[in-house]
C-alpha positions in Angstrom: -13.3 -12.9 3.8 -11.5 -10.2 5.9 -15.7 -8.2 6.0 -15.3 -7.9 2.1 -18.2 -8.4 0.1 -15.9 -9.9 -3.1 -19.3 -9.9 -4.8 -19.4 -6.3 -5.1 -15.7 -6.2 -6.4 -15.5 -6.6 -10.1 -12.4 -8.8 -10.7 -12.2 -10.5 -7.5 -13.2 -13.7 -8.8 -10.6 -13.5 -10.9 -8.0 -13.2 -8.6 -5.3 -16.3 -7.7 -5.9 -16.9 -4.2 -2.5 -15.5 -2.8 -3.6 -12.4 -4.5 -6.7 -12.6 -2.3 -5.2 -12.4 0.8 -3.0 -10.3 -0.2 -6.0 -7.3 -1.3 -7.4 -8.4 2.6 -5.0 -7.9 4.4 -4.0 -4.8 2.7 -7.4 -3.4 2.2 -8.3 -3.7 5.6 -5.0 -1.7 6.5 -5.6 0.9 3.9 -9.4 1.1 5.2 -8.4 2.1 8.8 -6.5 4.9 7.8 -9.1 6.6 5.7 -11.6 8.8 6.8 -14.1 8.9 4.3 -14.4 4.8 3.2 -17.1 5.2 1.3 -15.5 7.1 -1.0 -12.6 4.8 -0.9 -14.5 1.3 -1.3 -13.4 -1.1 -3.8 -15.2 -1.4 -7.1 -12.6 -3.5 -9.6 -9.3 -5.0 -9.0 -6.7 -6.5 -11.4 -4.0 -8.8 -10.4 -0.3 -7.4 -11.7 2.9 -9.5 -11.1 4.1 -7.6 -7.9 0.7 -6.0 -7.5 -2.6 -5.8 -7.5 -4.5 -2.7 -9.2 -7.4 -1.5 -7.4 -10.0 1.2 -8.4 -12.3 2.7 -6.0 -15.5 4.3 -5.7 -14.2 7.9 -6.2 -12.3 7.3 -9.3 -8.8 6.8 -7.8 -6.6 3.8 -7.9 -4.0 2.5 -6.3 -1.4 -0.3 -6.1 -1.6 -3.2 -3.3 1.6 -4.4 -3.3 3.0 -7.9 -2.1 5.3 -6.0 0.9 1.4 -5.0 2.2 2.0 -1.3 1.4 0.1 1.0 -1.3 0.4 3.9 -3.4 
């Protein structure tokens, strides 16, 4: 789904299926903005109730939220 490998993503199996659209579509907006997307590839998500938590490779997180906007 949307080039991800949800495999690799601890958490993703967990996720309701709105949610996982909703980390696609975003993550794949967030990923052409960054330069450096190794750094910024997903390792564990959590699903919130307007959001979804994610924490990437570099130790950073962020919010996905349901508008398709992060921070």
């Amino acid at each position: 789904m949307y080039g991800i490998k949800e495999y690799e993503i601890k958490g993703f199996k967990n996720l309701s299926n709105p949610a996982k659209r909703l980390f696609g579509y975003v993550y794949q907006k967030h990923q052409a903005g960054v330069e450096d997307k190794e750094d910024w590839t997903a390792i564990k998500v959590k699903e919130r109730k307007n959001c979804i938590e994610v924490t990437f490779r570099n130790g950073k997180w962020l919010n996905y939220y349901t508008n398709g906007t992060w921070g």
